[in-house]
N, CA, C and O atoms as a Tripos MOL2 file, in Angstrom:
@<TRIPOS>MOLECULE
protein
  160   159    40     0     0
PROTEIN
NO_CHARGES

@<TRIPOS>ATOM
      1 N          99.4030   78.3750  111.8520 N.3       1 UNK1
      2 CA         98.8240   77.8120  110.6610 C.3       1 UNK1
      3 C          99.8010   77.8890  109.4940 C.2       1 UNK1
      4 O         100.0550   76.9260  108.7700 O.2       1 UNK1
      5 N         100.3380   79.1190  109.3640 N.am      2 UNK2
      6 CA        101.4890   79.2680  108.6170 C.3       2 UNK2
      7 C         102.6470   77.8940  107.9860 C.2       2 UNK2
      8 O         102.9260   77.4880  106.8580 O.2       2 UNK2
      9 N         103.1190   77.4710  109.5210 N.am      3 UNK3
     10 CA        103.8370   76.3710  109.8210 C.3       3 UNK3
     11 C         103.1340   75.3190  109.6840 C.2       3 UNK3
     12 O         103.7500   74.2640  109.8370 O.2       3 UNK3
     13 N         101.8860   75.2430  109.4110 N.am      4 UNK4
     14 CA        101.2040   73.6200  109.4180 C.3       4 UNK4
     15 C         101.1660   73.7670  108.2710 C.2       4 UNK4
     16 O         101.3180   72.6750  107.7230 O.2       4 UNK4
     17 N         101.0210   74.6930  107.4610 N.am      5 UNK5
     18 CA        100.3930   74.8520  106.0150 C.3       5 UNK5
     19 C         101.5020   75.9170  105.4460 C.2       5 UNK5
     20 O         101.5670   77.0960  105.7950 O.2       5 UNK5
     21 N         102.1750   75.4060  104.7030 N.am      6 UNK6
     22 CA        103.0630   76.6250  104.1780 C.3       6 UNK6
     23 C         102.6070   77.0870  103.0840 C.2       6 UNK6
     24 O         102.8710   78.2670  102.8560 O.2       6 UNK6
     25 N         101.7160   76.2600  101.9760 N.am      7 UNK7
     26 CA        100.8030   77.4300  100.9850 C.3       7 UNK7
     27 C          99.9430   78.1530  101.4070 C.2       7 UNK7
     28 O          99.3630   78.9570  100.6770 O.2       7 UNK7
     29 N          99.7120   78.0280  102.5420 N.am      8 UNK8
     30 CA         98.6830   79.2810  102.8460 C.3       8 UNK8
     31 C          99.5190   80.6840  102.9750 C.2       8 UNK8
     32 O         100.6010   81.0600  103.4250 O.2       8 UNK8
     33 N          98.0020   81.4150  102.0940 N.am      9 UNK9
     34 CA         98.6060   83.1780  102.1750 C.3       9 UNK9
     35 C          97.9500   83.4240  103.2920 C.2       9 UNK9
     36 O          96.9330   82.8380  103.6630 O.2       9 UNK9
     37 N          98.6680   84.5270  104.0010 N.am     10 UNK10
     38 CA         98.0740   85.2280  104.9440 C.3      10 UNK10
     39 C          98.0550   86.7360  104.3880 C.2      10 UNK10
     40 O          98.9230   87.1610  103.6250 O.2      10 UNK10
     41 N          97.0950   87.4110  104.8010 N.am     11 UNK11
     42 CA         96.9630   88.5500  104.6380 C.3      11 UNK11
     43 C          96.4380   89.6200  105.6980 C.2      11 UNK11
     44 O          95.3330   89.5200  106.2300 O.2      11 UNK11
     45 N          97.3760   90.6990  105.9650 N.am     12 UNK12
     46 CA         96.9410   91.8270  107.1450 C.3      12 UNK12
     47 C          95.9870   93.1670  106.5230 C.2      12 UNK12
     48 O          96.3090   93.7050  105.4630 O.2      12 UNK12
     49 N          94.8550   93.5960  107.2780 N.am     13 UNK13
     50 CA         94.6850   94.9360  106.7910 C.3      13 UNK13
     51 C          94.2700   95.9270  107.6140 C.2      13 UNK13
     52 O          93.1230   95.8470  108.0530 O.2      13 UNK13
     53 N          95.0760   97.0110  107.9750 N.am     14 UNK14
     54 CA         95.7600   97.3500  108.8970 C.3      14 UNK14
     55 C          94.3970   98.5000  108.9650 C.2      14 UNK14
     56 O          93.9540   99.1260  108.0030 O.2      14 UNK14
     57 N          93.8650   98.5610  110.5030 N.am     15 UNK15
     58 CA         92.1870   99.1460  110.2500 C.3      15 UNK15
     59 C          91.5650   98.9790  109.9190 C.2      15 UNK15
     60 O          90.9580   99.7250  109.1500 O.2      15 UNK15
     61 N          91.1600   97.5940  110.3330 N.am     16 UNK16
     62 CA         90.1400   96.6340  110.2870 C.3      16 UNK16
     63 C          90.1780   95.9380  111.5700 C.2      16 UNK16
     64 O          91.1860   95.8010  112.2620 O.2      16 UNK16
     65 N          88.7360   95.4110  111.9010 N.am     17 UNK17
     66 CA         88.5540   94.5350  113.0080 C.3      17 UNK17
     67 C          88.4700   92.9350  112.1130 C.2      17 UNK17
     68 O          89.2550   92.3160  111.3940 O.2      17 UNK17
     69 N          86.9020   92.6780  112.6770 N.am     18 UNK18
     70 CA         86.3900   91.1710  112.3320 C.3      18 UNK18
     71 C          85.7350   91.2600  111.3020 C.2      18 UNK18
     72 O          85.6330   90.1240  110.8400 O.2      18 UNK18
     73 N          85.1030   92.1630  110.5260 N.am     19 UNK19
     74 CA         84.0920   92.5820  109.3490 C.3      19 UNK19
     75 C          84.7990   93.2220  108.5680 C.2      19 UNK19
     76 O          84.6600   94.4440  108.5390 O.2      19 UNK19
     77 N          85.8540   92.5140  107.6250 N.am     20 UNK20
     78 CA         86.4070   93.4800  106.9530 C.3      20 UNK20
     79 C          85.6590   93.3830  105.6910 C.2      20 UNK20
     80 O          85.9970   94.0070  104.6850 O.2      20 UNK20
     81 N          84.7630   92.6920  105.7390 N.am     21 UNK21
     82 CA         83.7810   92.6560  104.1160 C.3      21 UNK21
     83 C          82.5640   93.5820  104.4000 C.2      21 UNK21
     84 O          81.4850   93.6480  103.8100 O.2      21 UNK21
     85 N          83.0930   94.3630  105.5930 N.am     22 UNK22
     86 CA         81.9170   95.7450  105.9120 C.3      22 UNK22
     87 C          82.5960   96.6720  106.0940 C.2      22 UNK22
     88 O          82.1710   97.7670  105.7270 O.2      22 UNK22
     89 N          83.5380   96.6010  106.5520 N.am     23 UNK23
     90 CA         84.6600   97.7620  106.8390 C.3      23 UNK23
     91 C          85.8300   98.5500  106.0050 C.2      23 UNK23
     92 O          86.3870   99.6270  106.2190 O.2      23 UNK23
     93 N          86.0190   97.2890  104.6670 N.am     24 UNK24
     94 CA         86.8250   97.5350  103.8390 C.3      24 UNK24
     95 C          86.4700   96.7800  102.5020 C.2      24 UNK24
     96 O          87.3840   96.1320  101.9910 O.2      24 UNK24
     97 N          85.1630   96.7940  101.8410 N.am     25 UNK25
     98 CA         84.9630   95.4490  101.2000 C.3      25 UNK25
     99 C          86.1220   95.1180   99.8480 C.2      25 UNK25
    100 O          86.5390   94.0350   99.4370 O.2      25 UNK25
    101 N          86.5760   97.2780   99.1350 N.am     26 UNK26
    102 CA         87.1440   96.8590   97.9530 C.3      26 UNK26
    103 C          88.3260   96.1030   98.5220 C.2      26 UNK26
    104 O          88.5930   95.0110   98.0210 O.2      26 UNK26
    105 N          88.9110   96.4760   99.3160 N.am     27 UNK27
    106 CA         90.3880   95.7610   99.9660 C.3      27 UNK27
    107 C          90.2560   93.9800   99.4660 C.2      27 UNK27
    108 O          90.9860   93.1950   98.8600 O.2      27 UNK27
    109 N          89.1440   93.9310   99.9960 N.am     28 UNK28
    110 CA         88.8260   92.3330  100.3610 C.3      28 UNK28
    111 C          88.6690   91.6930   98.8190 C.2      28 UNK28
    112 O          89.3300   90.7240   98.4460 O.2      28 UNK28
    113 N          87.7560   92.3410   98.0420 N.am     29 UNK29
    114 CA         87.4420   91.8710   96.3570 C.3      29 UNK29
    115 C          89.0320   91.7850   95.7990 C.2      29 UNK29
    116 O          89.7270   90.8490   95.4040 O.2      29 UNK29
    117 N          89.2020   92.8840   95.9240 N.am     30 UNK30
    118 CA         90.7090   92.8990   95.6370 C.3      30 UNK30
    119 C          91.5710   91.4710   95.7350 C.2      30 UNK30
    120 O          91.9610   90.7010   94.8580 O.2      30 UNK30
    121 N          91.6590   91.4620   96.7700 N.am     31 UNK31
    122 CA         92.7280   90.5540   97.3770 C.3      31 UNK31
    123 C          92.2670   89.1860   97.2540 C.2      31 UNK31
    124 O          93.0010   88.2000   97.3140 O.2      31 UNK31
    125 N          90.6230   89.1750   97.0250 N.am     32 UNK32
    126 CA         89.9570   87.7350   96.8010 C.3      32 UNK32
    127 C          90.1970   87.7480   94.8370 C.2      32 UNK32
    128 O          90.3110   86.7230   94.1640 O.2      32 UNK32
    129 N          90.2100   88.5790   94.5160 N.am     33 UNK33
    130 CA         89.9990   88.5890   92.6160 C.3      33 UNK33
    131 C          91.6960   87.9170   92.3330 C.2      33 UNK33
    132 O          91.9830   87.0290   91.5300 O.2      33 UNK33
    133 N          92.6660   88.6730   93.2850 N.am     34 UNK34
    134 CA         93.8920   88.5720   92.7980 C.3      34 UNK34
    135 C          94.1980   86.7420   93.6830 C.2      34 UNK34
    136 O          94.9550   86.0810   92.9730 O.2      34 UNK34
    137 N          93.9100   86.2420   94.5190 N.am     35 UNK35
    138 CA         93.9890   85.1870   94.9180 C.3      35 UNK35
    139 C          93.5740   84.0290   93.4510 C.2      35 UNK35
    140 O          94.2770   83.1910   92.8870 O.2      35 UNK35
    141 N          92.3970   84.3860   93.2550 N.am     36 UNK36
    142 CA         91.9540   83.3050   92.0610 C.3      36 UNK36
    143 C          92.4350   83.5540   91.3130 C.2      36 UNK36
    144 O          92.9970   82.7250   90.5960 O.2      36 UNK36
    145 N          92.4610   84.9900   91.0730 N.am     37 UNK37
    146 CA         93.5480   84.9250   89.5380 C.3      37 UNK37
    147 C          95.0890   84.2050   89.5270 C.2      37 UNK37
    148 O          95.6620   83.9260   88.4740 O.2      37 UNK37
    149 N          95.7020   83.9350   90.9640 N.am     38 UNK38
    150 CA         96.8270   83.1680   91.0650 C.3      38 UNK38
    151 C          96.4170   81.7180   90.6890 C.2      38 UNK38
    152 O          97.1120   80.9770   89.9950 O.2      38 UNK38
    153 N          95.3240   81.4230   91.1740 N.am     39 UNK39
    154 CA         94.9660   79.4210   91.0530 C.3      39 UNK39
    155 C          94.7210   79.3920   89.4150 C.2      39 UNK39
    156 O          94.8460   78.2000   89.1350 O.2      39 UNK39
    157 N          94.4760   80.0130   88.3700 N.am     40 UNK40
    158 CA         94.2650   79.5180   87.1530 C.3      40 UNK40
    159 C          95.9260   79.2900   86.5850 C.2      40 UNK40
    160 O          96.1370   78.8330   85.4620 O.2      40 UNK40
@<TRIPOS>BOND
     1     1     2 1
     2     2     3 1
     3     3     4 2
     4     3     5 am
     5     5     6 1
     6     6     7 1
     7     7     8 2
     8     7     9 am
     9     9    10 1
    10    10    11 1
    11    11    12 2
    12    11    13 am
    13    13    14 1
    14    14    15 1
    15    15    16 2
    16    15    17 am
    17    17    18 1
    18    18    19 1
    19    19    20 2
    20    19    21 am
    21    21    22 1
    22    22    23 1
    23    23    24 2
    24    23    25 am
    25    25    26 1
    26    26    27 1
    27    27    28 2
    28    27    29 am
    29    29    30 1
    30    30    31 1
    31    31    32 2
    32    31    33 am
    33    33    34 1
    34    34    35 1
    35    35    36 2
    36    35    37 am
    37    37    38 1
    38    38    39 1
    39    39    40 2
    40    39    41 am
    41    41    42 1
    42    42    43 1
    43    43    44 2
    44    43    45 am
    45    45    46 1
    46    46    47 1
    47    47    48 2
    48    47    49 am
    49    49    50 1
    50    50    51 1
    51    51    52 2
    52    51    53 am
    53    53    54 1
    54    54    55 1
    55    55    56 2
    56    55    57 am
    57    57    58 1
    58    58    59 1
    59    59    60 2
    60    59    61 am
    61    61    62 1
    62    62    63 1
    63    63    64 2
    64    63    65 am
    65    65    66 1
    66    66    67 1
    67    67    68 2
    68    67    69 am
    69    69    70 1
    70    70    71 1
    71    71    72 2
    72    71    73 am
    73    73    74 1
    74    74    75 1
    75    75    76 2
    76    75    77 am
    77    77    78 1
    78    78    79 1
    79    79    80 2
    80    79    81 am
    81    81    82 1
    82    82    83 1
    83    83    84 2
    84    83    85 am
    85    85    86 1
    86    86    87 1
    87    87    88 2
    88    87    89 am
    89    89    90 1
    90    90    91 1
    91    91    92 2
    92    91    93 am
    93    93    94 1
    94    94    95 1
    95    95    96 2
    96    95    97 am
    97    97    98 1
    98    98    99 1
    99    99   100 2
   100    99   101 am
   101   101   102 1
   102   102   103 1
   103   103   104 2
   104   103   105 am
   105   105   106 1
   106   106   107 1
   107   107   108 2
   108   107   109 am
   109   109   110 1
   110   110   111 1
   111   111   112 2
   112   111   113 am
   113   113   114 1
   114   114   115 1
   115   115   116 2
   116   115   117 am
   117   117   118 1
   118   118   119 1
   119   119   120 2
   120   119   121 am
   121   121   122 1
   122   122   123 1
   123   123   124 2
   124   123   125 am
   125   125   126 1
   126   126   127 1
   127   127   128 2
   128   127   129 am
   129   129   130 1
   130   130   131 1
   131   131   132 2
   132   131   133 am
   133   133   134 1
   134   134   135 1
   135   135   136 2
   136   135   137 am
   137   137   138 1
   138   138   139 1
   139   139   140 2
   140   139   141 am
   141   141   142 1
   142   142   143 1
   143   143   144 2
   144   143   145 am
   145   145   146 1
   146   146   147 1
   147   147   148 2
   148   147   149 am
   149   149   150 1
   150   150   151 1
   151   151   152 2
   152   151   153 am
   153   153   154 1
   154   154   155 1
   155   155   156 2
   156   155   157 am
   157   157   158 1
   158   158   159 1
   159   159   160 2
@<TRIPOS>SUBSTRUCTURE
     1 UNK1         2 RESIDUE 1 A UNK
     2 UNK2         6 RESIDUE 1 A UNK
     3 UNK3        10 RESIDUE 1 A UNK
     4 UNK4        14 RESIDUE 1 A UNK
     5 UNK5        18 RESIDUE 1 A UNK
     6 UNK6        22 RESIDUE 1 A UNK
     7 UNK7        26 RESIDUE 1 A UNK
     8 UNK8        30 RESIDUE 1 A UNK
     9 UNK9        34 RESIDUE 1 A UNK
    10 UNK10       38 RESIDUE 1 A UNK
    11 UNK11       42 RESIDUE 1 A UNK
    12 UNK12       46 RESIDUE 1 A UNK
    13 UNK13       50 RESIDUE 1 A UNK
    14 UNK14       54 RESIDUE 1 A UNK
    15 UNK15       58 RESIDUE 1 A UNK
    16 UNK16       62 RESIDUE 1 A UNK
    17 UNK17       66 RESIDUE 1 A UNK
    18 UNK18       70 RESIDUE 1 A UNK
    19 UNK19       74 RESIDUE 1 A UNK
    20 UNK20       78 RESIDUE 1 A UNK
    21 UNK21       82 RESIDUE 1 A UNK
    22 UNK22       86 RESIDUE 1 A UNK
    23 UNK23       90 RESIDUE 1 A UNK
    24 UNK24       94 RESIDUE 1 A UNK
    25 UNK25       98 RESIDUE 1 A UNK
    26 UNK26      102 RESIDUE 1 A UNK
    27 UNK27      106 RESIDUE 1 A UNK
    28 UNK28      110 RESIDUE 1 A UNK
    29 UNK29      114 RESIDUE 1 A UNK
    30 UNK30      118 RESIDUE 1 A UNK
    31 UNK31      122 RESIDUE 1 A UNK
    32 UNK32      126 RESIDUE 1 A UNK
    33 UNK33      130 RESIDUE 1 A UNK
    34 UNK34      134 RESIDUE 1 A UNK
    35 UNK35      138 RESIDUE 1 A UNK
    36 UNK36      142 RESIDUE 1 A UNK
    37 UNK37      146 RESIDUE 1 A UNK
    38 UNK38      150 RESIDUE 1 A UNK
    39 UNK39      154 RESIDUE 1 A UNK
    40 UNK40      158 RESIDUE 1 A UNK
């Protein structure tokens, strides 16, 4: 996807499965707050 799409971010978080908005949610707010704060 990387290669089809080169603006796409990818992001790893290392101890986590498939639920990381149960498993890690601040990680996720985080990384979703700082994403939008890039698009303005």
């Amino acid at each position: 996807m990387l290669r089809q799409q080169p603006d796409t971010t990818a992001m790893s978080t290392p101890g986590t499965g498939h639920d990381l908005h149960l498993e890690q949610p601040e990680n996720l707010h985080t990384a979703l707050a700082d994403f939008l704060e890039g698009l303005a």
